[in-house]
C-alpha positions as CSV (number, residue, x, y, z in Angstrom):
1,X,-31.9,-1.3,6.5
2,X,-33.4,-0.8,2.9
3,X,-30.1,1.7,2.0
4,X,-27.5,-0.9,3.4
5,X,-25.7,-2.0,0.3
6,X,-22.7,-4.3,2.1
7,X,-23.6,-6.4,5.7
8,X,-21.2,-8.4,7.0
9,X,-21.7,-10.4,9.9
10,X,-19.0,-12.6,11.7
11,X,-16.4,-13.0,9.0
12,X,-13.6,-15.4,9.2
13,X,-11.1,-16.3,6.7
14,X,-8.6,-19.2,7.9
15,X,-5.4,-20.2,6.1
16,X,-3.1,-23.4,6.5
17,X,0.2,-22.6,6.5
18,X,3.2,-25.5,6.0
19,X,6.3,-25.9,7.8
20,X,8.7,-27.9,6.3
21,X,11.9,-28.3,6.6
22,X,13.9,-26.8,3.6
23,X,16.3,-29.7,2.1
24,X,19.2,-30.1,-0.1
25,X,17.6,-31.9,-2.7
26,X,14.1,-34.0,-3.0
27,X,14.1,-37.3,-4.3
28,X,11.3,-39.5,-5.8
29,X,10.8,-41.1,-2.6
30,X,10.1,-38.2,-0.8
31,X,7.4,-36.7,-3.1
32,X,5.7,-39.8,-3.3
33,X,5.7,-40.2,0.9
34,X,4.1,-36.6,0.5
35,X,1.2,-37.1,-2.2
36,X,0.6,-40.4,0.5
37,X,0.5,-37.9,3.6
38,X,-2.0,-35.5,1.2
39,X,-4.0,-38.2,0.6
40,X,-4.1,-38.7,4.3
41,X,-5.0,-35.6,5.0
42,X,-8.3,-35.6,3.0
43,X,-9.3,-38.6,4.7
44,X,-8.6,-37.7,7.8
45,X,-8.9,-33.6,8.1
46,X,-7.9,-33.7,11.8
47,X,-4.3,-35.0,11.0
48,X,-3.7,-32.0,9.1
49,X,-4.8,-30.0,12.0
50,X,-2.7,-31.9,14.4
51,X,0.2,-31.9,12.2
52,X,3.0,-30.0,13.5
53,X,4.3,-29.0,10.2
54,X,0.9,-27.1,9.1
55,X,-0.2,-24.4,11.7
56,X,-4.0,-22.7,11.3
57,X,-3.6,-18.6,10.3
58,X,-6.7,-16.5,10.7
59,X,-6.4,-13.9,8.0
60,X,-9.6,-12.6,9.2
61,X,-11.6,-13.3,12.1
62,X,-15.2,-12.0,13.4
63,X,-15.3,-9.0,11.5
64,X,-18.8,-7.8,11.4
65,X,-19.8,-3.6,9.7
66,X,-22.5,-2.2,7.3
67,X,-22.1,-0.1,4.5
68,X,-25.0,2.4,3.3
69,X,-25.4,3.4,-0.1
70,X,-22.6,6.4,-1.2
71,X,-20.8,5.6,1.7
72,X,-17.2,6.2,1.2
73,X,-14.7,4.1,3.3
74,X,-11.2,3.6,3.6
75,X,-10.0,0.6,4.8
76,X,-6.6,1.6,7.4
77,X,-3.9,-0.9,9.0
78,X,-0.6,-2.4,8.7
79,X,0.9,-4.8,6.7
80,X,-0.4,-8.2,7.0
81,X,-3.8,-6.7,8.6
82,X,-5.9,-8.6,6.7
83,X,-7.2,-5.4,4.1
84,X,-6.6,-7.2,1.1
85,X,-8.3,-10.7,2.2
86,X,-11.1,-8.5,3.1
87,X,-11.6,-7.0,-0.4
88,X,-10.9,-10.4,-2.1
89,X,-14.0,-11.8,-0.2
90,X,-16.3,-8.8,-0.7
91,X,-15.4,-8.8,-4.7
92,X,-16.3,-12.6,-4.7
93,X,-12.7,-14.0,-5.3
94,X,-12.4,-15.9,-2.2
95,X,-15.0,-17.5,0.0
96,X,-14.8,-17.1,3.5
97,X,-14.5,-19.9,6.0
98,X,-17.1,-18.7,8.4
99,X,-19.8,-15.8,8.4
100,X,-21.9,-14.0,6.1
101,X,-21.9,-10.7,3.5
102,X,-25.2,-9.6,1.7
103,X,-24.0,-7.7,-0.9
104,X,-26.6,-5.5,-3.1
105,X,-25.6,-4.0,-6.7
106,X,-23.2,-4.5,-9.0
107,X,-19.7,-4.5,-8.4
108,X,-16.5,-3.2,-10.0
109,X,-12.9,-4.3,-8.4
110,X,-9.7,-3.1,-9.1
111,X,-7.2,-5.2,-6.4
112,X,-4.2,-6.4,-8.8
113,X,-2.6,-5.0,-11.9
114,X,-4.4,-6.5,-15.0
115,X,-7.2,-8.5,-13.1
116,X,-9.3,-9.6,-16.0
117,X,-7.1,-8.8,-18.6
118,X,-6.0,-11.4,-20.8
119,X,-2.5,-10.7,-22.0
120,X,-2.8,-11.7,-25.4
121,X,-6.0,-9.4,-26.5
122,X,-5.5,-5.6,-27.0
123,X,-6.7,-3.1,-25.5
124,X,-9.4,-2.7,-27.1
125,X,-10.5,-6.3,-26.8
126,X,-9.7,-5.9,-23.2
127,X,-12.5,-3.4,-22.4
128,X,-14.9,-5.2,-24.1
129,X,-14.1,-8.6,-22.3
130,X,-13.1,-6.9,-18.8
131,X,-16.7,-4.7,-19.2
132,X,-18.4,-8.2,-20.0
133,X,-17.1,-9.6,-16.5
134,X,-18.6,-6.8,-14.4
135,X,-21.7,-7.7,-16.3
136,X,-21.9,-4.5,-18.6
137,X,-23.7,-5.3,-21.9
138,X,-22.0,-4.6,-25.3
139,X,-23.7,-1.8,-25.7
140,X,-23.0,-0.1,-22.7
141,X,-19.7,-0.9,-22.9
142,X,-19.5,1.2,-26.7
143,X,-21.7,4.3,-25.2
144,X,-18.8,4.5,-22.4
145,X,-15.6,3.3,-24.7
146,X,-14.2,6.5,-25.9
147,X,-14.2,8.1,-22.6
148,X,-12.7,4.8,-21.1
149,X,-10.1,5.4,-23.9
150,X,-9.7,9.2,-23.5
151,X,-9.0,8.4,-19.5
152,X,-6.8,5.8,-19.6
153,X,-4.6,7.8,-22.2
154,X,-3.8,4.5,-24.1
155,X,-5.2,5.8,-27.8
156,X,-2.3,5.3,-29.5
157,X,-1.9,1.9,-28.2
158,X,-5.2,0.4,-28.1
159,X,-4.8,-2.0,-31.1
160,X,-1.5,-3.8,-29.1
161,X,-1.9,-6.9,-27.1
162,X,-1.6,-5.8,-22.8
163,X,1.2,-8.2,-22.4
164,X,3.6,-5.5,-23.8
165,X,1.8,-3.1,-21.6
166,X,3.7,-1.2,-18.5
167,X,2.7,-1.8,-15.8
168,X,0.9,2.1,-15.2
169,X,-0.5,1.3,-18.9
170,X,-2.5,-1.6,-16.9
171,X,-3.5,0.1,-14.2
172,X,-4.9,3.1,-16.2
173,X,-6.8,0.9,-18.3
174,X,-8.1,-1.1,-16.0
175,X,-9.1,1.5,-13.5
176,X,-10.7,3.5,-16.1
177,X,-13.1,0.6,-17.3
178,X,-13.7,0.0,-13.8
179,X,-14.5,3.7,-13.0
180,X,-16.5,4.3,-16.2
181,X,-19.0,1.6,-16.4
182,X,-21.2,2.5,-13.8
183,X,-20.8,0.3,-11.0
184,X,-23.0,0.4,-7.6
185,X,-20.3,-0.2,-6.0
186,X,-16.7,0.3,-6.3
187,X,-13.9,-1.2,-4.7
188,X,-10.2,-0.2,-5.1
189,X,-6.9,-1.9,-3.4
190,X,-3.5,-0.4,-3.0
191,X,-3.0,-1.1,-6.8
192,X,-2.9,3.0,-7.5
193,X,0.4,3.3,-6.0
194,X,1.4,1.5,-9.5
195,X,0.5,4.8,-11.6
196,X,2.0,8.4,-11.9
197,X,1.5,10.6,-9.2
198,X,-0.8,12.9,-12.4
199,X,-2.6,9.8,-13.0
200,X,-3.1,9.3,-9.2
201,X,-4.1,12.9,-8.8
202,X,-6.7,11.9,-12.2
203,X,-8.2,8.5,-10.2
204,X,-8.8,9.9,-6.9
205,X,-10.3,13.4,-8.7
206,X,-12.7,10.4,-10.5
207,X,-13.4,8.2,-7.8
208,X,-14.8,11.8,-5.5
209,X,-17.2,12.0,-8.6
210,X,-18.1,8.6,-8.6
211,X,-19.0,8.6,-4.6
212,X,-20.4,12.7,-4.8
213,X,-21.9,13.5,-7.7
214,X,-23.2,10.1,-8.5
215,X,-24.0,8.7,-5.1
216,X,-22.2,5.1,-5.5
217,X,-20.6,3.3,-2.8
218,X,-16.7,3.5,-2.9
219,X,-14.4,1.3,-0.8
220,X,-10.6,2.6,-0.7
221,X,-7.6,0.4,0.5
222,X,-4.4,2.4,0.8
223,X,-1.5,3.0,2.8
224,X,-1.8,7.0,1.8
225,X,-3.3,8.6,4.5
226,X,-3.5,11.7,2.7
227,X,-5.5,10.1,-0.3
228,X,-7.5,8.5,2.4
229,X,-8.6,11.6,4.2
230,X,-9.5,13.1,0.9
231,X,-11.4,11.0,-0.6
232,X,-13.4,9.2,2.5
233,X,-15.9,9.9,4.9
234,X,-15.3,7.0,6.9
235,X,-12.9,4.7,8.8
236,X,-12.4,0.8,9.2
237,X,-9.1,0.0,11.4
238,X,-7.8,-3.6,11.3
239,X,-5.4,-5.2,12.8
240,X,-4.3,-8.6,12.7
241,X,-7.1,-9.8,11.1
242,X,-9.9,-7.9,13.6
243,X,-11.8,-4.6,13.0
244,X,-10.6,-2.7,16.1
245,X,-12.0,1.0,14.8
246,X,-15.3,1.2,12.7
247,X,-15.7,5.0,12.9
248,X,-17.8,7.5,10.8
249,X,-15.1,10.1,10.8
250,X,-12.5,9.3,8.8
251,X,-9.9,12.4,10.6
252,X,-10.6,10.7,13.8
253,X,-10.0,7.2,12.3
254,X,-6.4,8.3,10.9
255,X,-5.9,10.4,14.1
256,X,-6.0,7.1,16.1
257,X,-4.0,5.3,13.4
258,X,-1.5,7.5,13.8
259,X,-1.7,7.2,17.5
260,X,-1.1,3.5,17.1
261,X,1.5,3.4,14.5
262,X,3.5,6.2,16.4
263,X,4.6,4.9,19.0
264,X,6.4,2.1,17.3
265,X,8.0,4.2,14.7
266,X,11.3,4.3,15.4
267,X,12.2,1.3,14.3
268,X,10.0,-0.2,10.8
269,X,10.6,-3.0,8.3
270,X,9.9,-1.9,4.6
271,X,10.6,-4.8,2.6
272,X,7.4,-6.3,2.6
273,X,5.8,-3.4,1.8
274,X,3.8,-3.6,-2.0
275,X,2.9,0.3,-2.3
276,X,6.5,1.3,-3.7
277,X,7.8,2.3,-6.8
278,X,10.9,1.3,-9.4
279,X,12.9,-0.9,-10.8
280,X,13.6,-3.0,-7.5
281,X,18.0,-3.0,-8.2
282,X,17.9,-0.9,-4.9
283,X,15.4,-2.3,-2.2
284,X,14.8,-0.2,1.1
285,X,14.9,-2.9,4.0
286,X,14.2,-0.9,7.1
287,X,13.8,2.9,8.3
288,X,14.9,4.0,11.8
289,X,15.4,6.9,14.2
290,X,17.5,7.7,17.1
291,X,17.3,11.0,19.0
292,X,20.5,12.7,20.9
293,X,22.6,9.5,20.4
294,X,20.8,7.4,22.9
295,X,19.4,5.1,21.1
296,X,16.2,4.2,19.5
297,X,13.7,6.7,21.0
298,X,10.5,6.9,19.8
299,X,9.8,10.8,21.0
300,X,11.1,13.4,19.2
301,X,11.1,16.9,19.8
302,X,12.0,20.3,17.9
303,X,15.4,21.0,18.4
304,X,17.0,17.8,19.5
305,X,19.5,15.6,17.3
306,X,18.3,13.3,15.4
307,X,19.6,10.3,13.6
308,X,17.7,9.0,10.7
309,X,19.0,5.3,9.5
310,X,17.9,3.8,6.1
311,X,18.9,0.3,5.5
312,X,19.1,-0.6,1.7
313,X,19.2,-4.2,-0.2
314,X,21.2,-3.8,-3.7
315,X,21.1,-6.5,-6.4
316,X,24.0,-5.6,-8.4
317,X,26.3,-3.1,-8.6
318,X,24.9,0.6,-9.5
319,X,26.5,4.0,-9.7
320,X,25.8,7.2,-8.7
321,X,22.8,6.8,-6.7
322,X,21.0,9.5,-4.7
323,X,19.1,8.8,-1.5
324,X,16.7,11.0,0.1
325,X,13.7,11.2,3.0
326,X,11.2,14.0,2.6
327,X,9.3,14.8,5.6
328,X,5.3,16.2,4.7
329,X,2.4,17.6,6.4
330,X,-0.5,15.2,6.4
331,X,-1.8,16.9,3.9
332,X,1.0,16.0,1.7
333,X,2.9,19.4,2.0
334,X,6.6,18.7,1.5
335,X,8.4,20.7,4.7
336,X,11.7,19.4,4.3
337,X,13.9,17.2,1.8
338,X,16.9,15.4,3.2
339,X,19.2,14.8,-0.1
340,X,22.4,13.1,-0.2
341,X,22.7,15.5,-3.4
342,X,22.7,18.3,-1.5
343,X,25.9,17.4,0.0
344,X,27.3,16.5,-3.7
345,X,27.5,12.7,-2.2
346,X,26.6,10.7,-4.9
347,X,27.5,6.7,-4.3
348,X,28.8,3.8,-6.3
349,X,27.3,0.5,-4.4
350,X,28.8,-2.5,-5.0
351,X,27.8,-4.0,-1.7
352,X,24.8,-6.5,-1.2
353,X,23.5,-4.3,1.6
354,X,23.8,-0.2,2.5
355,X,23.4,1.8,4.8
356,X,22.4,6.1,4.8
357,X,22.6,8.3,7.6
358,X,21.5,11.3,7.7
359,X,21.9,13.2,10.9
360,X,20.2,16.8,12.0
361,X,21.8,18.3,14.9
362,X,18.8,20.8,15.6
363,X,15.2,19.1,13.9
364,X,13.6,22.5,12.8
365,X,10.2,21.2,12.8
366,X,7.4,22.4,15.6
367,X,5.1,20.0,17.2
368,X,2.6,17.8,14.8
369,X,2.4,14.7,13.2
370,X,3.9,14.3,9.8
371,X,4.6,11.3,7.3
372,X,8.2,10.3,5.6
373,X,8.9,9.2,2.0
374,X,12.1,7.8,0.9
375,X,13.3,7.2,-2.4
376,X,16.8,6.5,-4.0
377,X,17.4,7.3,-7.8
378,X,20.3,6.8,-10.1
379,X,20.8,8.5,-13.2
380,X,17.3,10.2,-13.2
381,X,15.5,6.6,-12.9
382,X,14.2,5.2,-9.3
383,X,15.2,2.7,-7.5
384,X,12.8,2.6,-5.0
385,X,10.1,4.8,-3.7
386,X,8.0,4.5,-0.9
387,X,5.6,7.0,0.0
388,X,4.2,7.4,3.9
389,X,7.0,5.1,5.1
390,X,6.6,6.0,8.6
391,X,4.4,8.3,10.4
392,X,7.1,10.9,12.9
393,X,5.2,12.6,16.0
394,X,7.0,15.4,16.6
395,X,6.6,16.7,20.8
396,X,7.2,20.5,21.1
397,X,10.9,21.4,22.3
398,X,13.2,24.4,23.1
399,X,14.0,25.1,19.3
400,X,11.5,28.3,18.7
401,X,11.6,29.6,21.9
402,X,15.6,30.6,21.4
403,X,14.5,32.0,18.0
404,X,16.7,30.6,16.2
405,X,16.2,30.4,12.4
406,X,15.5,27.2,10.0
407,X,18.7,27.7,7.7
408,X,20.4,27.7,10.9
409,X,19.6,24.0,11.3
410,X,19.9,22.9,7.7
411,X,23.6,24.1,7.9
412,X,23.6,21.4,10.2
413,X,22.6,18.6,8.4
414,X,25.2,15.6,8.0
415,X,25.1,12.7,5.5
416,X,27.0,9.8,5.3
417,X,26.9,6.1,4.6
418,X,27.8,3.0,5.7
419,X,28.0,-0.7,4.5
420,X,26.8,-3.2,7.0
């Protein structure tokens, strides 16, 4: 159709991934037998293929959608899904190894801190040469400069070279050329997380005008549902590198995300998770849940016990550090905060890994679904900070029908730690 901006038809990204075996030390010998067996390879492709020590991964495999013009889409799934590849194809990075995308209109990407930055230039330099690379003209790019400027709040630094840039200096710079020099479309990774939650509040205010008032096509990778429902119209679900959901709804496509994620919540692995903040000394490893002390349950009701575990990696020894899991509406409404503070536990780690526990005799919350952020701090800096680190379903239980109050349950609450 004549308003399809984005087709793609049968896409297919494949990876090679090695397998060998981890040794003590290499000698000459050995990487001269291995540019020998890479020469091989060449010659003969099927040798790599029946190598046991390489092994075929399909980041991506027969994903087929359109996009229309001003369609807004978020792009929905767990780690390791295949989101990113996807974007990395459709903004030309990568090329895929089977299938077809028609793309029409000029595009503006945002996937990595400081993509098309080059950390010796200022800022200033840096807009002109990042505008150049979407194909803007020098003129267009000084019409749009001071408001690029004024956005990214950078004045004062505009004359430094990016390489003594933060890492939110980056990302406001580079988001605001990308936002401000009129793309057709406009596609934006996970790579927000990076910024303040005022400057996150600022892009996703920007990025409604961009799709709304100026009718240009926005695609939207994050792991923030709430950001995703505000800001979309429309769902893709992958999983493990296939588009199982392609839904014009975008409620109904986080609804069944949810429904999918849920039942597997008790138990989920955070390290490999990019979306987090701070300075990385304190590392979240893994969140679980147990309910009435038998074991790992995944339903949970109002009014039972429940046992929340966080599992914690520490690089080197840190004192008085604060851990904490807020529990929020979907709509990003805190309900309840879950502070080792509150007890007046503040710990000195000095172990390589930590455990906190946090357990609620009566869960005050009634039935819905609600997300969980953790973070740990330490002298008012973070540590770590992950934001929708699991999704909780909660089932309706017994705790409103005895009418019994919510201080009753806080005065319940019981925090402790472990080393494990």
């Amino acid at each position: 159709m004549s308003d399809t901006v984005i087709r793609v038809e049968n896409l297919g990204k494949k990876y090679i991934i090695g397998h060998q075996q981890q040794e003590r030390y290499t000698a000459l010998r050995d990487v001269i037998t291995n540019k020998v067996k890479s020469l091989g390879s060449l010659i003969n492709p099927k040798a790599k293929s029946e190598n046991p020590a390489f092994e075929e991964f399909w980041a991506l495999k027969d994903v087929s959608f359109d996009i229309k013009q001003g369609d807004r889409v978020g792009i929905i799934g767990r780690n390791g899904a295949g989101k990113s590849t996807l974007l990395k194809i459709l903004s030309r990075i990568t090329e895929p190894t089977k299938g077809s995308i028609k793309i029409k209109g000029r595009v503006a990407s945002l996937l990595e801190v400081g993509t098309g930055f080059h950390p010796e230039l200022t800022g200033r330099e840096n807009v002109f040469l990042n505008g150049a690379i979407l194909g803007m003209g020098k003129e267009e790019i000084k019409r749009k400069f001071d408001e690029i400027v004024a956005f990214a709040e950078v004045e004062k630094f505009l004359d430094t070279p990016v390489k003594r840039y933060s890492s939110g200096m980056y990302v406001r710079l580079a988001f605001a050329v990308a936002a401000h020099l009129e793309p057709e479309i406009l596609i934006v990774d996970e790579v927000l997380a990076v910024g303040d939650a005022q400057f996150q509040k600022k892009c996703l205010g920007k990025m409604e005008d961009v799709a709304e008032k100026e009718g240009r096509t926005v695609i939207f990778v994050s792991h923030n549902l709430n950001a995703v429902r505000r800001l979309c119209s429309k769902g893709l679900i992958l999983e493990c590198g296939r588009l199982t959901q392609n839904l014009d709804d975008v409620l109904e496509a986080t609804n069944i995300y949810i429904n999918q994620t849920s039942s597997s919540t008790s138990s989920i692995l955070l390290e490999a998770r990019q979306d987090r903040k701070g300075n990385g000394i304190l590392t979240f490893t893994s969140f679980n849940f147990s309910v009435d002390n038998e074991g790992n349950i995944p339903e949970l009701r109002s009014g039972c016990c429940v046992k929340f575990c966080i599992h914690c990696r520490v690089k080197k020894e840190i004192k008085n550090v604060e851990v904490a899991i807020a529990i929020s509406t979907l709509d990003g409404i805190d309900l309840l905060i879950l502070s080792s503070s509150l007890t007046d536990k503040y710990y000195d780690i000095d172990q390589v890994k930590f455990c906190f526990v946090c357990v609620i005799e009566q869960f005050p919350l009634p039935e819905g679904v609600y997300t969980i952020r953790l973070f740990a701090q330490s002298s008012y800096e973070i540590l770590d900070w992950i934001s929708d680190a699991a999704i909780l379903e909660v089932k309706d239980g017994d705790f409103y029908k005895t009418n019994k109050s919510l201080s009753s349950a806080y005065k319940t609450v019981l925090i402790n730690h472990c080393w494990n």
